[in-house]
C-alpha positions in Angstrom: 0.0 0.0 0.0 2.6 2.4 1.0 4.9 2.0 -2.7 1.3 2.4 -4.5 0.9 5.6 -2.6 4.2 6.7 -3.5 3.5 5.7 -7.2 0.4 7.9 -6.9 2.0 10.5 -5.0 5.0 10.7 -8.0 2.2 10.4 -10.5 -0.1 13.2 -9.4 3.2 15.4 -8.8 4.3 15.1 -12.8 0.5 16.0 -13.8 0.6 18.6 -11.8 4.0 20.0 -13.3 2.6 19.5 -16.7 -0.7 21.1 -15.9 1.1 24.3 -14.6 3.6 24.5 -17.2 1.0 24.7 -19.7 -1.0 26.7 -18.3 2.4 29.1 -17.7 3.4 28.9 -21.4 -0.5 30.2 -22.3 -0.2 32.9 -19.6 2.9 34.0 -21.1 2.0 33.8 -24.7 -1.2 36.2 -23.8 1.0 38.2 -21.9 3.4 39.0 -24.7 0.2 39.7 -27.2 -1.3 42.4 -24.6 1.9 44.0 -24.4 1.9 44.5 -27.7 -1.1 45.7 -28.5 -1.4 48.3 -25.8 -2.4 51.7 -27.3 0.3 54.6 -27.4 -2.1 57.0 -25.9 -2.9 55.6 -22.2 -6.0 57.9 -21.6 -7.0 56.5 -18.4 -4.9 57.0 -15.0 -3.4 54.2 -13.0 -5.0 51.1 -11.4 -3.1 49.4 -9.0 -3.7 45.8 -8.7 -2.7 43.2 -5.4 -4.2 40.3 -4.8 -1.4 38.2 -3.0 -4.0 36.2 -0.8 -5.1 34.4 -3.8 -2.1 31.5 -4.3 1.2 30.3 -4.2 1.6 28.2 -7.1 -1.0 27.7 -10.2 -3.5 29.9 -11.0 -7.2 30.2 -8.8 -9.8 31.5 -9.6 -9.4 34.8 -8.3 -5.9 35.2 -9.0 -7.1 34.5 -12.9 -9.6 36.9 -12.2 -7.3 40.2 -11.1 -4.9 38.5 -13.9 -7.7 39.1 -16.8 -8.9 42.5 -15.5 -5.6 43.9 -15.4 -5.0 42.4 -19.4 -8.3 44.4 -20.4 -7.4 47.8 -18.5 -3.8 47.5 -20.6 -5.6 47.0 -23.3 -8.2 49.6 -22.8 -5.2 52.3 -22.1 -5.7 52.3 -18.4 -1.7 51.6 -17.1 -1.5 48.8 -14.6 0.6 48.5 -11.6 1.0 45.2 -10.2 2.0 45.0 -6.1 3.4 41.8 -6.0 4.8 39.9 -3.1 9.3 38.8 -3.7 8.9 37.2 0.0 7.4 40.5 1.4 5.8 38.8 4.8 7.3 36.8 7.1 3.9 34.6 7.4 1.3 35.3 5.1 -2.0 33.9 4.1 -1.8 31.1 2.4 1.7 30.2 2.9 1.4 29.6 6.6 1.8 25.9 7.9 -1.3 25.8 10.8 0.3 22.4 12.7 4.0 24.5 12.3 3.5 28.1 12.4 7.5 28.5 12.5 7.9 26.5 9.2 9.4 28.7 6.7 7.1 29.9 4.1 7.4 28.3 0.0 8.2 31.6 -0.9 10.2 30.6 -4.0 7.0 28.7 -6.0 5.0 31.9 -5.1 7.8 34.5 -6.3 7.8 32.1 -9.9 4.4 32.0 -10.5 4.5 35.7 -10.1 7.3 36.5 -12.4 5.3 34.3 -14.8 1.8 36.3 -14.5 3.7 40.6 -14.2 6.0 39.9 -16.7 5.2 41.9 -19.4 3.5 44.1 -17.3 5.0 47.0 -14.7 5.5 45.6 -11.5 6.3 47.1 -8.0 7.8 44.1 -6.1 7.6 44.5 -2.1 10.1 42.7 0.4 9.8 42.2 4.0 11.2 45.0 6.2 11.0 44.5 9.8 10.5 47.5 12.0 12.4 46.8 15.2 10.4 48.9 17.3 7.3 47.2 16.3 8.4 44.3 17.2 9.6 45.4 20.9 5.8 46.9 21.1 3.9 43.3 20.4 6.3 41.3 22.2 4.6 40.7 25.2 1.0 41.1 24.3 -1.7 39.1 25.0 -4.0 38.2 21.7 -6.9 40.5 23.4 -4.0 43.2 23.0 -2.6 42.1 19.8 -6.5 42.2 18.1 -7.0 46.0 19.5 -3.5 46.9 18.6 -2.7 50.1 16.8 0.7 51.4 15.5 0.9 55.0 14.1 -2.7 55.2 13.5 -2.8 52.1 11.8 -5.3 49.7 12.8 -3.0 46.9 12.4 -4.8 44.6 15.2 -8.4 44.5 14.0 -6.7 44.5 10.3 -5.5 41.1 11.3 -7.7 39.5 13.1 -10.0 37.9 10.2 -6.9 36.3 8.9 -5.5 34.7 12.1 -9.2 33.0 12.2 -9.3 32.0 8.8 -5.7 30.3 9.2 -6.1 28.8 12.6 -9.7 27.9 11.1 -11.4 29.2 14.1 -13.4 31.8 15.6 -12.2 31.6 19.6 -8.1 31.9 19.6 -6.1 29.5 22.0 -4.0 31.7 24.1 -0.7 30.0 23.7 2.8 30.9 22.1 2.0 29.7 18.9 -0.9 31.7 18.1 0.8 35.0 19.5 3.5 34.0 18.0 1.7 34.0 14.5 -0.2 36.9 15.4 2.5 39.3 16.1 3.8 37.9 12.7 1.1 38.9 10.7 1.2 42.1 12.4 4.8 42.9 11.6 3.7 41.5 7.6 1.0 44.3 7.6 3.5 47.2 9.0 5.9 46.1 5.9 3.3 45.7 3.5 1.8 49.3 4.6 4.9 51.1 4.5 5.7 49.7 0.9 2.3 50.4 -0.5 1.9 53.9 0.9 5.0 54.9 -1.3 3.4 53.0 -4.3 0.4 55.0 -3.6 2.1 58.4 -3.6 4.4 57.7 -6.6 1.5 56.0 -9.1 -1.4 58.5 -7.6 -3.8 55.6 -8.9 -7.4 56.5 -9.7 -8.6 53.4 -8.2 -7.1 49.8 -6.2 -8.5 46.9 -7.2 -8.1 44.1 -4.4 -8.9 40.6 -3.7 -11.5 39.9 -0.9 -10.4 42.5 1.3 -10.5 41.0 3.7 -7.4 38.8 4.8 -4.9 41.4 6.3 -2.6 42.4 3.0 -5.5 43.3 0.8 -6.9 44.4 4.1 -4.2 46.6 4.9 -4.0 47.8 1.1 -7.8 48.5 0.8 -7.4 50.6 4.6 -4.6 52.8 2.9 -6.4 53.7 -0.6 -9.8 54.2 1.2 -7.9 56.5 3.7 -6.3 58.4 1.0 -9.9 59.2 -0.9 -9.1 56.8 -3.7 -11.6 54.0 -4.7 -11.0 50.1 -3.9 -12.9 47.6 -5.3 -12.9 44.1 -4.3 -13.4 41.1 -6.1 -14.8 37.1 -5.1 -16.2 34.3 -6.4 -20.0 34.4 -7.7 -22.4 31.6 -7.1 -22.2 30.0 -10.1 -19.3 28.1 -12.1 -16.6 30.9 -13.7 -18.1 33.9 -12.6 -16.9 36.5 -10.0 -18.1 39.6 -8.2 -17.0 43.0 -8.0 -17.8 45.9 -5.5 -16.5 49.0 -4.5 -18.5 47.7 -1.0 -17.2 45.0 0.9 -17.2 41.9 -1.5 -17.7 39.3 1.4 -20.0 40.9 2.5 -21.9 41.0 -1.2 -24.4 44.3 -1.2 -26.8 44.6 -4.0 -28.5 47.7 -5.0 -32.3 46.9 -6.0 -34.6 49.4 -6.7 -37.6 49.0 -5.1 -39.5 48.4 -8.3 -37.5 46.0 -9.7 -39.5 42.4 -10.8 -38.7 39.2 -12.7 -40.1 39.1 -16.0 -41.3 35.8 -16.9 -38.4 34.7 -19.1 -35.9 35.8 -15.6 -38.4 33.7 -13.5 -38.1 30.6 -15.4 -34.0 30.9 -15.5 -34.4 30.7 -11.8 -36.7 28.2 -11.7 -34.2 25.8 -14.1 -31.5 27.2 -11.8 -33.1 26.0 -8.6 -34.0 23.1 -10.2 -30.2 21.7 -10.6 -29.4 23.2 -6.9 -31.7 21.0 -5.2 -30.3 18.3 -6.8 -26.7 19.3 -4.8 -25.5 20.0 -8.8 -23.7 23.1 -8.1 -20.1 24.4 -7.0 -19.0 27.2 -5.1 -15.4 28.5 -5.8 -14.7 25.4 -8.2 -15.4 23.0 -5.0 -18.7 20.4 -5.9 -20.1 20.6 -2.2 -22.0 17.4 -2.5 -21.2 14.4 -4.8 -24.8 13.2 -4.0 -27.7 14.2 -2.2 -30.0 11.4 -0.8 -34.1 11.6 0.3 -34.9 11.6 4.2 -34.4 7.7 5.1 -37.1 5.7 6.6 -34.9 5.6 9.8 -34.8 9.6 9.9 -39.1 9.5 8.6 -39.7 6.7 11.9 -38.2 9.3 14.0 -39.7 12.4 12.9 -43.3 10.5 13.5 -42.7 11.2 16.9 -42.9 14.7 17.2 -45.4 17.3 16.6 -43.1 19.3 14.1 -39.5 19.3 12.6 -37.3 23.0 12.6 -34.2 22.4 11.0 -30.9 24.3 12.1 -28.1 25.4 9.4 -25.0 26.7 10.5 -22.1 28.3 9.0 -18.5 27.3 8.8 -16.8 30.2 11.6 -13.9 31.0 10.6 -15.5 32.4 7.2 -14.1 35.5 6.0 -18.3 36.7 6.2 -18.8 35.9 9.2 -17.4 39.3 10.4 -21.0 40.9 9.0 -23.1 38.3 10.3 -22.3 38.8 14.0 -24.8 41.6 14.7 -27.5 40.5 16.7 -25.0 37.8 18.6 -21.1 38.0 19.3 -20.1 35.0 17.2 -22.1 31.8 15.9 -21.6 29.6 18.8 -23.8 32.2 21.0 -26.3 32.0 18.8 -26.2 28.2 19.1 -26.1 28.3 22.8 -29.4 29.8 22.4 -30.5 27.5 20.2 -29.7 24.8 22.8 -32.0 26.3 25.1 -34.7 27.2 22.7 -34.3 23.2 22.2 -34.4 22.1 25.7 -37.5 24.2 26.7 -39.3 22.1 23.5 -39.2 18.4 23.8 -41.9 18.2 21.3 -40.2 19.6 18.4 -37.4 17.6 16.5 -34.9 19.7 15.8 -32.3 18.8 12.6 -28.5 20.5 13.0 -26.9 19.9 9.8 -23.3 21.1 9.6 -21.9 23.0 7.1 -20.6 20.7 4.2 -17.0 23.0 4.1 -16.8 22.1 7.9 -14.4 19.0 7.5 -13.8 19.5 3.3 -9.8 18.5 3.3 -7.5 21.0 3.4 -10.2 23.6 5.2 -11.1 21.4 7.8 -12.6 23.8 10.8 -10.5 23.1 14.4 -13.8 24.5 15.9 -16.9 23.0 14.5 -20.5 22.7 15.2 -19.2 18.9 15.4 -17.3 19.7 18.1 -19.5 21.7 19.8 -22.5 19.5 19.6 -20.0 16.6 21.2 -18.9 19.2 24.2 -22.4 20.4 25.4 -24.1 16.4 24.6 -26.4 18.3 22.0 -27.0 14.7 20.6 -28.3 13.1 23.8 -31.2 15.1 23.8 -34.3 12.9 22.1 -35.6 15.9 20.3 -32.2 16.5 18.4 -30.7 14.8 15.4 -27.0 16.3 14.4 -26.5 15.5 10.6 -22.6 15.9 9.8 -21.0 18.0 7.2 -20.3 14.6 5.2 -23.9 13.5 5.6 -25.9 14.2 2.2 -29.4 13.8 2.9 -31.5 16.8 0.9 -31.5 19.7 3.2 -34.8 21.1 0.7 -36.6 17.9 1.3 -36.3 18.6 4.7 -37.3 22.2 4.4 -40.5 21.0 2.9 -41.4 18.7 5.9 -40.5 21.6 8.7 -42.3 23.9 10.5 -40.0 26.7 10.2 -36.2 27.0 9.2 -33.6 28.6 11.6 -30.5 29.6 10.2 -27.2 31.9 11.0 -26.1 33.6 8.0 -26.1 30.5 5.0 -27.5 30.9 1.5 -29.7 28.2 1.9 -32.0 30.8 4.0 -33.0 32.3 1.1 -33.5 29.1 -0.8 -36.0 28.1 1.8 -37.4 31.6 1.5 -37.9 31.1 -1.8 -39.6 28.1 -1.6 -42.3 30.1 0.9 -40.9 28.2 3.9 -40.4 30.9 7.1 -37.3 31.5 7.9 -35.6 32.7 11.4 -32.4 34.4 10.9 -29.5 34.7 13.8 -27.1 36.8 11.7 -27.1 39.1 9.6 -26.7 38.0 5.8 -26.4 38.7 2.6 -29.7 38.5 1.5 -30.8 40.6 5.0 -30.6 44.0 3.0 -34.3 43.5 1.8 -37.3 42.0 3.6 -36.4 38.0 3.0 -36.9 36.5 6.2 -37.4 37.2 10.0 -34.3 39.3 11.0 -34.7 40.3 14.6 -32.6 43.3 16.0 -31.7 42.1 19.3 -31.2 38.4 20.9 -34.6 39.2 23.1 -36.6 39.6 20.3 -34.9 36.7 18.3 -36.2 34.4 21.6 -39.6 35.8 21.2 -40.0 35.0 17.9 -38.7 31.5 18.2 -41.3 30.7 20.9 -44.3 32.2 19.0 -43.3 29.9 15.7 -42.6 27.0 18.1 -46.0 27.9 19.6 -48.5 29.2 16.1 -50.5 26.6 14.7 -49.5 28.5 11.3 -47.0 30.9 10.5 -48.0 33.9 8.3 -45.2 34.6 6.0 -45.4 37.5 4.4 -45.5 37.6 0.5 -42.7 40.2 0.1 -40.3 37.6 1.7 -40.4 35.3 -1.1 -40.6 37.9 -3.8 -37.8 39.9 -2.3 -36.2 36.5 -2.0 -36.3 35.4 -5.4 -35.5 38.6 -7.0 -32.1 39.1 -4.9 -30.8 35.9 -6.1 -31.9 36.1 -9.2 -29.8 39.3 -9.2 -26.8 37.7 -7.2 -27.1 34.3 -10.1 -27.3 36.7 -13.4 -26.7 40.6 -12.8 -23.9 40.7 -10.5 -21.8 37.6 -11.0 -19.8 38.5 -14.1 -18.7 35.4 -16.7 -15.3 34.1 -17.4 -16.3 30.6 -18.5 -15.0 31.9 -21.9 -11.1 32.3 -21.1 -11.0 29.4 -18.4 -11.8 25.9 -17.6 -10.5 23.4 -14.5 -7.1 22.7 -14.4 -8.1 19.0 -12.6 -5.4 19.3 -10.4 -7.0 21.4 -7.2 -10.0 22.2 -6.8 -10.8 26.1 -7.6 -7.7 26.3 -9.8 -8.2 26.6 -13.1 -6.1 27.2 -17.2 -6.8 29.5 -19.3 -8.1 28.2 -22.1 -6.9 29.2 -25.2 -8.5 32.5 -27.0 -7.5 36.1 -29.0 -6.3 39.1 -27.3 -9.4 40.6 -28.8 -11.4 38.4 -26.6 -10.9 40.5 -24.0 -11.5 44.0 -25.2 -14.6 46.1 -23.8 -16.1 45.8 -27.1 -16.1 42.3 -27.9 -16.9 41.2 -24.2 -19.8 42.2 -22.0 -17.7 40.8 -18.7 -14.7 43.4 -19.2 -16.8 46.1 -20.6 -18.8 45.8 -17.3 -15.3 45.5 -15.5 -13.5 48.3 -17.5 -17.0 50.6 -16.7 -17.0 49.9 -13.5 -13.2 50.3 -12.4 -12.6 53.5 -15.1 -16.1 55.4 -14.5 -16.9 53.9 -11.5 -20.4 52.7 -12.7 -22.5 49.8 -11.3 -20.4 46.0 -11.8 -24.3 44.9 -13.2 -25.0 42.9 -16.4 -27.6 44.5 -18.6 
């Protein structure tokens, strides 16, 4: 078993090579053609453009993203500066080992792959400069300290802190060496990325940033700086569907829609939802290039036998808490667990009611497995042992909208599948705030007293009145979060089928990705240049 595994291991390793080679050679060959076709009279002032957070090696999705939009502002005569990481942070992002924080960084894949993707293009390449002082400041901190630390006005602390959770891959930090220790790390990375990019900033005078996420602490830090200076950032992520990302001059993870109030669905928009929904609850859908569920099984006779027992079933999503949203969502409650710990009690008070948990499926997906989980929880407090609880793991696949359909009402944190169940006229209680909360889509209380209240009355109702607006409102914001806002790039890439959410560029013209022969980058250009909505037509 072990030399098969080493076979594979050797295997997997050459097709990876190959895969990234070829998809180098393509990024270079487009390169070279953009260079040469940029037009003499650069009309439009500078963009800068940093997305380190995105990669080491290969090419994700977002990384191809930033990587495209920069190709169509050169093209469009909008000059591009590239900030791009030459081992500029002594931990970053993606490069940090969890189980080793002191492990050196693979700087040297990450550097290549970026020489590969700037080098045609201008490129201001940031090292790592420790500030001594700094460093004597944090020494001795506690993380409480560290997360409210500031250092010449710069919020460096709170700048951080959404990165040390997504890392760590929790929401509660363990006071112990290590963490600090990577803490004050990240810390020290933001200082050196902030000095460097303040002096890009005053040299390029750019009319606009254009960041990944903005969330994770160098884009975070970045973003801070432009938005302090007066000059616009956007943000990009991922879209819903296969290929497509989203861009915002808001906060991307946190994914704000503008919809005028009399905005409808025309028929022909109505029935694209309808075949849309149709696939998602069959599970065929990705997020990010990552298939959630390979299958999705009916409610078992087992699970049907139990439910028989009770007077009603409410069904309780969670989120993964480490998420880069999650920051938004905690409003009403500090975190997700509190909300949970409410839950628990809401449960305990109603042994009549059989209440579902279902995990997150990117709880335990490999590589982002959470170190705090609702898993884990559940197993602390004895959630399970309670007869009116069934705990359905992240790797479990029966149909969470078969399950909808058989439940008295739906109580989630933050997750999507809210408004999925709002759309399919179920009521919905919401702990968090979400993206969907910006219209009338479900029952959003303001404080945790009313969110008690309004448990009891639906545990209590006979019926629950929902009112029409929720699914309307509901079905109109993800229709425009499905077809307005997420912007198409299935025509320059496809899978790489080496890691999930990395993908080639497939091959195409240079034309391809002019304003006028593409409705994506015309959107894009519009939206970074003349800072008009990021909306398909």
């Amino acid at each position: 078993m072990g030399a098969t595994q080493s076979v594979n291991r050797y295997k997997n390793a050459l097709r990876r090579r190959r895969v990234h080679w070829v998809n180098n050679q393509r990024i270079r060959n487009l390169a070279q053609q953009v260079e040469q076709h940029i037009p003499e009279d650069k009309h439009h002032p500078p963009v800068i453009v940093f997305n380190a957070s995105t990669r080491l090696s290969g090419l994700s999705l977002n990384a191809a993203y930033a990587l495209l939009s920069g190709w169509a502002l050169r093209l469009a005569g909008a000059p591009v500066v590239n900030f791009a990481c030459h081992a500029g942070m002594s931990r970053c992002v993606l490069g940090t080992n969890r189980d080793d924080v002191y492990a050196a960084l693979p700087c040297q894949e990450c550097v290549a792959q970026s020489e590969v993707n700037y080098a045609e293009g201008q490129s201001a390449w940031f090292e790592y400069q420790p500030d001594l002082d700094l460093a004597k400041a944090i020494d001795r901190l506690s993380l409480e300290e560290l997360s409210a630390f500031e250092y010449q006005g710069y919020p460096l602390g709170s700048l951080v802190l959404p990165t040390i959770r997504w890392v760590l891959r929790r929401h509660h930090l363990v006071e112990d060496e290590s963490t600090r220790f990577l803490y004050r790390e990240f810390v020290k990375s933001a200082w050196s990325v902030a000095q460097q990019f303040e002096d890009l900033m005053e040299s390029v005078q750019p009319a606009a940033v254009l960041v990944f996420n903005g969330m994770f602490f160098p884009e975070a830090t970045a973003r801070w700086i432009a938005q302090s200076r007066g000059v616009r950032v956007i943000s990009h992520e991922v879209g819903l569907r296969p290929f497509t990302g989203f861009f915002t001059t808001g906060e991307a993870t946190a994914y704000p829609i503008q919809i005028s109030d009399d905005y409808q669905l025309s028929a022909a928009q109505n029935d694209q939802l309808d075949a849309y929904l149709a696939e998602r609850f069959q599970g065929n859908f990705t997020m990010a290039g990552v298939q959630f569920w390979p299958e999705i099984q009916s409610l078992s006779p087992v699970f049907l036998a139990k439910a028989e027992k009770f007077k009603q079933i409410v069904p309780v999503f969670t989120n993964v808490v480490f998420d880069t949203s999650q920051g938004h969502a905690n409003v009403v409650y500090p975190h997700m667990f509190a909300w949970l710990d409410d839950v628990y009690a809401i449960i305990k008070a109603h042994p009549g009611t059989l209440f579902v948990i279902r995990a997150h499926p990117d709880e335990s997906r490999p590589g982002k497995a959470s170190r705090e989980s609702v898993a884990d929880w559940v197993r602390k407090n004895r959630v399970d042992s309670e007869e009116n609880v069934l705990f359905v793991g992240s790797d479990e696949y029966f149909s969470s909208y078969e399950l909808i359909q058989r439940s008295k009402f739906v109580m989630i944190y933050n997750s999507t599948i809210g408004l999925e169940a709002s759309v399919m006229g179920a009521p919905v209680l919401c702990g968090g705030k979400a993206r969907f909360t910006q219209l009338d889509t479900v029952f959003f209380p303001e404080n945790v007293e009313e969110y008690r209240q309004i448990a009891e009355n639906f545990l209590e109702a006979d019926q629950i009145q929902v009112p029409e607006i929720y699914r309307t409102n509901a079905r109109r914001f993800l229709y425009y979060q499905l077809f307005r806002t997420s912007l198409s790039f299935e025509d320059y890439l496809e899978e790489d089928g080496v890691w999930q959410g990395y993908v080639m560029l497939k091959p195409f013209p240079v034309d391809a990705l002019r304003r006028e022969n593409s409705e994506t980058f015309r959107i894009i250009l519009d939206g970074i240049l003349e800072d008009k909505p990021f909306l398909k037509d």
